[in-house]
C-alpha positions in Angstrom: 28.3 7.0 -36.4 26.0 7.7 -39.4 23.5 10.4 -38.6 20.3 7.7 -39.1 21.7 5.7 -37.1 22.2 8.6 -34.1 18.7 9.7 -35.6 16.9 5.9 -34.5 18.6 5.7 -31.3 17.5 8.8 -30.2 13.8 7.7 -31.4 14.1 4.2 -29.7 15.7 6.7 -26.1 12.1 8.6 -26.6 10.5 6.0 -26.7 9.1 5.0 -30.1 11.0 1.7 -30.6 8.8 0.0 -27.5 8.4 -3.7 -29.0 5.3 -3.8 -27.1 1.9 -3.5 -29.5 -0.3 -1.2 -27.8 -3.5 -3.1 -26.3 -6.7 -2.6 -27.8 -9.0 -0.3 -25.1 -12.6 -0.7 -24.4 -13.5 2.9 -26.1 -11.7 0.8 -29.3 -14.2 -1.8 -30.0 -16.3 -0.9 -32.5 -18.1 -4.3 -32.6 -20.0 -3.4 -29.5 -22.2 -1.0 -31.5 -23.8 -4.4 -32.6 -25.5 -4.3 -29.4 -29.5 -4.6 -29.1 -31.1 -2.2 -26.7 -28.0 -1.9 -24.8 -27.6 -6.1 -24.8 -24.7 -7.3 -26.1 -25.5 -9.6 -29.2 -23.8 -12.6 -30.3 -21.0 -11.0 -32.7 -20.4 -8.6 -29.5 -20.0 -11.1 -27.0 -17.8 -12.8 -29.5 -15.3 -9.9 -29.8 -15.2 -9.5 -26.1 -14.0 -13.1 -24.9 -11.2 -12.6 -28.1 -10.0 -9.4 -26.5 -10.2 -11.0 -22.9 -8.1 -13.6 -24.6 -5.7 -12.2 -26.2 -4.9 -9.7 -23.4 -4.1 -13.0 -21.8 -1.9 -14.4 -24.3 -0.2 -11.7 -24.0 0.1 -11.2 -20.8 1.6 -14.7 -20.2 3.9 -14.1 -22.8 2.6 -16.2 -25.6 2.6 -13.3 -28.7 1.9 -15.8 -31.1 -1.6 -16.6 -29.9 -2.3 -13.3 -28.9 -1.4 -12.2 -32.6 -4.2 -15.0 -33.9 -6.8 -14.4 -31.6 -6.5 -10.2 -32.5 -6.2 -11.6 -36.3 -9.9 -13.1 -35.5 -10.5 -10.0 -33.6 -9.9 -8.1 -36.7 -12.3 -9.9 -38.9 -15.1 -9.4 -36.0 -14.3 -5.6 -36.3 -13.0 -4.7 -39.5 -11.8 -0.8 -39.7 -11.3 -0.6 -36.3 -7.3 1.2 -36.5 -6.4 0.2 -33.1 -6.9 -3.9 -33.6 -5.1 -3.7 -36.7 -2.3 -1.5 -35.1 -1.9 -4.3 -32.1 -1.9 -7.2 -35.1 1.1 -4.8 -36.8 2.8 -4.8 -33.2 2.5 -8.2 -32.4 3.6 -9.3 -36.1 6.9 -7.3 -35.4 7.1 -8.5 -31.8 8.0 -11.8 -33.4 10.0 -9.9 -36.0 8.3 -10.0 -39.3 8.3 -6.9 -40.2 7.2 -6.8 -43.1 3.7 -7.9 -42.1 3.4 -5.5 -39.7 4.2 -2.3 -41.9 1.0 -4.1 -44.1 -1.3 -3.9 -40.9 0.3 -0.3 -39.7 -1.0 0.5 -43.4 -4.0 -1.0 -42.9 -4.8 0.7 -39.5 -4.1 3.9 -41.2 -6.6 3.1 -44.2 -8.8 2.6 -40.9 -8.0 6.3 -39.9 -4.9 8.4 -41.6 -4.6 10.0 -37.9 -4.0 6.9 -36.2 -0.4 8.1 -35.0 0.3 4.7 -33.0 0.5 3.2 -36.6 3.4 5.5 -38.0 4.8 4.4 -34.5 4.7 0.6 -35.4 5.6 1.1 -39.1 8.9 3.2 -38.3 9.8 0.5 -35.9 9.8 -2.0 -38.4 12.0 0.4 -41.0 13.9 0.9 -37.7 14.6 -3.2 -37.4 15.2 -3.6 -41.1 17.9 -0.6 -41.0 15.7 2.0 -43.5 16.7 4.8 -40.7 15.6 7.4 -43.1 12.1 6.2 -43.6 11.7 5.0 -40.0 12.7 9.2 -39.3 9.9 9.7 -42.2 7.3 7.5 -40.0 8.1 9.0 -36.5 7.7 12.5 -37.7 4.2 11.9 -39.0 3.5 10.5 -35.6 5.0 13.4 -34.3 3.0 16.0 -36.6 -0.3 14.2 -35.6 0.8 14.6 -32.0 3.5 16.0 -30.9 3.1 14.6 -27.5 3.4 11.2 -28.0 
């Protein structure tokens, strides 16, 4: 067995190769700060019912809408790192891989430190076979935090 190979199995056996997109948690929407005197305003009250949405797309299965309504999620709430790493692990979910790495790299223009996108990006190396640059991704996750 090549020593990638051994390399991504052991990742996936931690853990790292979950095909799963992390959901997008309350602390994570940004677009609340649009709020008025504690009032949700209309662009706030927007992004929740598309996160209450998409939760359920998911949920039932269906990654396809889930991946559009986060897609309008992420134009609500540009910048925000963790709705552009759940588009990246919806967009491998349904195997295009390529398409997530761009919105792993796009969650970590969002924040460098963002460690769930290095997760997402070195699963897609990991599906395309690039073991050596899905090892690359894993460790940055790693040297970000070394618990996850």
């Amino acid at each position: 067995m090549n020593k990638w190979v051994a390399i991504g199995l052991l990742v996936c056996v931690l853990g790292y190769c979950s095909r799963s997109p992390q959901r997008i948690d309350k602390t994570a929407v940004q677009a609340e700060q649009h709020s008025n005197g504690g009032e949700c305003d209309a662009v706030c009250l927007q992004a929740k019912a598309l996160r209450a949405e998409a939760i359920q797309a998911e949920d039932e299965g269906d990654a396809e809408k889930a991946l559009r309504l986060n897609q309008e999620f992420a134009q609500l709430d540009p910048n925000n790192p963790a709705v552009e790493n759940t588009v990246a692990g919806l967009q491998g979910t349904l195997g295009r891989y390529e398409e997530e790495i761009a919105w792993a790299k796009r969650a970590l223009q969002s924040n460098p430190r963002y460690e769930q996108a290095y997760i997402n990006w070195g699963n897609a190396l990991l599906a395309q076979k690039q073991y050596a640059k899905a090892k690359e991704r894993f460790s940055q996750a790693l040297a970000i935090n070394p618990q996850s």
